[in-house]
C-alpha positions as CSV (number, residue, x, y, z in Angstrom):
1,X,-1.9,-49.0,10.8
2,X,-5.2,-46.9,10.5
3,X,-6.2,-45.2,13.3
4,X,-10.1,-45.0,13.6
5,X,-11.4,-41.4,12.4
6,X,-14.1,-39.4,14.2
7,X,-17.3,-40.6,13.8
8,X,-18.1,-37.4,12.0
9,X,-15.2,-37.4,9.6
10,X,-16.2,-37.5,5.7
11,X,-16.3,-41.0,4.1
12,X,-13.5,-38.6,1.5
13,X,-11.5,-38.1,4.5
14,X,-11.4,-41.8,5.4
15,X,-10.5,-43.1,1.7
16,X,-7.6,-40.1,1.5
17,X,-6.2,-41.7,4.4
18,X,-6.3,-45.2,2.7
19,X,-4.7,-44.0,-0.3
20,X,-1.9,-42.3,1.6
21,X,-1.2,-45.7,3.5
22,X,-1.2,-48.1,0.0
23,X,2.2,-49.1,-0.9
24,X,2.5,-48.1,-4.4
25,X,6.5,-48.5,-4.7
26,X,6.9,-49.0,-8.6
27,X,6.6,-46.3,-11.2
28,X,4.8,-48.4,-12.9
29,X,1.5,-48.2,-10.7
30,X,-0.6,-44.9,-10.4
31,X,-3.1,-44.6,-7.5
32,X,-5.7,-42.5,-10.1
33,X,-5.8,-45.6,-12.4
34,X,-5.0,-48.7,-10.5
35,X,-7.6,-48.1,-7.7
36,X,-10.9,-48.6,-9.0
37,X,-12.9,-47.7,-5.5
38,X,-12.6,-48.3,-2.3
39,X,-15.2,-49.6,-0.5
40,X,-16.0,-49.2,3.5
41,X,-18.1,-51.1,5.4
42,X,-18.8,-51.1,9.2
43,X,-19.9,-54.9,9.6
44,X,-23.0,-53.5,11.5
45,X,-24.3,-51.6,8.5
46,X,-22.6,-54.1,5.5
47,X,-24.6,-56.3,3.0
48,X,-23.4,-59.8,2.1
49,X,-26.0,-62.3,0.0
50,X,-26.8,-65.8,0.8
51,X,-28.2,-68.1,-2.3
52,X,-31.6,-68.3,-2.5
53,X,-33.5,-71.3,-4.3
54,X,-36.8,-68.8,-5.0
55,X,-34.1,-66.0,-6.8
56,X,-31.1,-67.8,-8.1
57,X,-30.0,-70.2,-10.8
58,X,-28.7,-73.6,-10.2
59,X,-25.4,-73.1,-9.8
60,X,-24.9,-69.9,-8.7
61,X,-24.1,-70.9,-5.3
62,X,-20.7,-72.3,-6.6
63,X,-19.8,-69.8,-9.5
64,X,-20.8,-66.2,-7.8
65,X,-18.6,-67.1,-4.8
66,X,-15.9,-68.7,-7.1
67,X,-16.0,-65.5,-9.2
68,X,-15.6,-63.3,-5.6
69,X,-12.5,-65.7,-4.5
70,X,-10.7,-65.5,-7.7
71,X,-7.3,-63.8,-7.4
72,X,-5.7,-61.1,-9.1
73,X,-1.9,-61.6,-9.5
74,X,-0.9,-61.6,-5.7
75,X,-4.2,-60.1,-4.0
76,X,-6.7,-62.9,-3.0
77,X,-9.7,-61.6,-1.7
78,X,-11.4,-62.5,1.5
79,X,-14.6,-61.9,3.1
80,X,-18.5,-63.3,3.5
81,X,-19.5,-62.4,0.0
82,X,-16.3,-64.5,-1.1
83,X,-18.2,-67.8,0.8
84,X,-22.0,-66.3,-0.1
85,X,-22.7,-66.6,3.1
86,X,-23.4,-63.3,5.3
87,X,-22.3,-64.1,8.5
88,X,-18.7,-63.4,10.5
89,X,-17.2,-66.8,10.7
90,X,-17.7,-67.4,7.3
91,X,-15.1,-63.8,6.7
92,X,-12.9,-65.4,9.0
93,X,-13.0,-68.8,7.1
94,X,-12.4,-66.9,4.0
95,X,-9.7,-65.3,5.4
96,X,-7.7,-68.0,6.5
97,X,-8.3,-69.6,2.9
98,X,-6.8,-66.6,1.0
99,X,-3.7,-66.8,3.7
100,X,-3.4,-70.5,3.0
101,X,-3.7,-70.0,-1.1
102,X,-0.9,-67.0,-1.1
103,X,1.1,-69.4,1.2
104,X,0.4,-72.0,-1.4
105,X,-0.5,-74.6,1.0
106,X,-3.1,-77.2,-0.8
107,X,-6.7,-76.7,-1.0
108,X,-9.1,-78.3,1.9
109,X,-11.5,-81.0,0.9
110,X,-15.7,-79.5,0.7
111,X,-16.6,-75.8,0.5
112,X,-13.6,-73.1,0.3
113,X,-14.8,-71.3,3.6
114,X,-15.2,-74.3,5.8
């Protein structure tokens, strides 16, 4: 478990201490290439989109949050972006959804986050 840094430690600090904690077991997997970024985000200062009729396309609010739910391998990804909807319960929702899908329970009836 992480333990919350100083409020003045580096954001370099904090993703050093994320890459020490990642369970790479297998020689196959290199932190340097496997890990793309890490992103950090406190949730009073992160960004998540909702659709907008004015910006978006028709459609988009189905495919952009199907494209942030889609898995990779065994990592399913879960947060507000993943439901385009910015709000806490809707993280939550999504969270519970990944569970479920890794669990391979069956998929709920209506929108994946609710």
């Amino acid at each position: 478990m992480l333990r919350p840094l100083h409020t003045s430690a580096k954001l370099e600090a904090l993703h050093a201490r994320i890459r020490e904690r990642l369970p790479f077991r297998r020689e196959d997997h290199r932190l340097d290439r496997d890990i793309a970024a890490i992103t950090v985000n406190r949730w009073g200062h992160g960004y998540s989109y909702a659709g907008s009729t004015l910006f978006d396309k028709e459609g988009d609010d189905e495919k952009i949050p199907a494209a942030a739910r889609k898995r990779v391998g065994r990592i399913a990804f879960a947060n507000a972006d993943a439901a385009w909807d910015p709000y806490v319960h809707a993280a939550i929702d999504e969270a519970r959804r990944a569970v479920d899908e890794l669990a391979g329970k069956p998929k709920k009836a209506g929108k994946a986050s609710g």
